[in-house]
C-alpha positions, 0 to 999 in steps of 0.5 A: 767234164762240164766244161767239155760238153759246153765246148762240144754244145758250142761247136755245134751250134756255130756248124749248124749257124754256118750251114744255115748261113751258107745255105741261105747264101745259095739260095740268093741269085747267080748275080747276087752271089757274084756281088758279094763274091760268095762261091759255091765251093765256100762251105766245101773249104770249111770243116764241119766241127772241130773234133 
């Protein structure tokens, strides 16, 4: 059971690590963003979490 709660905990940590990520990436410039070939539609493709 421990090792499941640890999975969950880490689950969680990476979705909230993305989100952060994600969010700081549309916060960039239009042309920044374009650069790096980041488009909004990216965190709409992503699952949240895994279960």
């Amino acid at each position: 059971m421990l090792k499941s709660l640890n999975r969950i905990r880490a689950a969680f940590a990476q979705a909230s690590k993305r989100r952060r990520t994600t969010r700081e990436l549309n916060e960039l410039p239009t042309e920044i963003q374009k650069d790096i070939g980041w488009h909004e539609r990216a965190e709409l493709d992503e699952i949240r979490l895994p279960f």
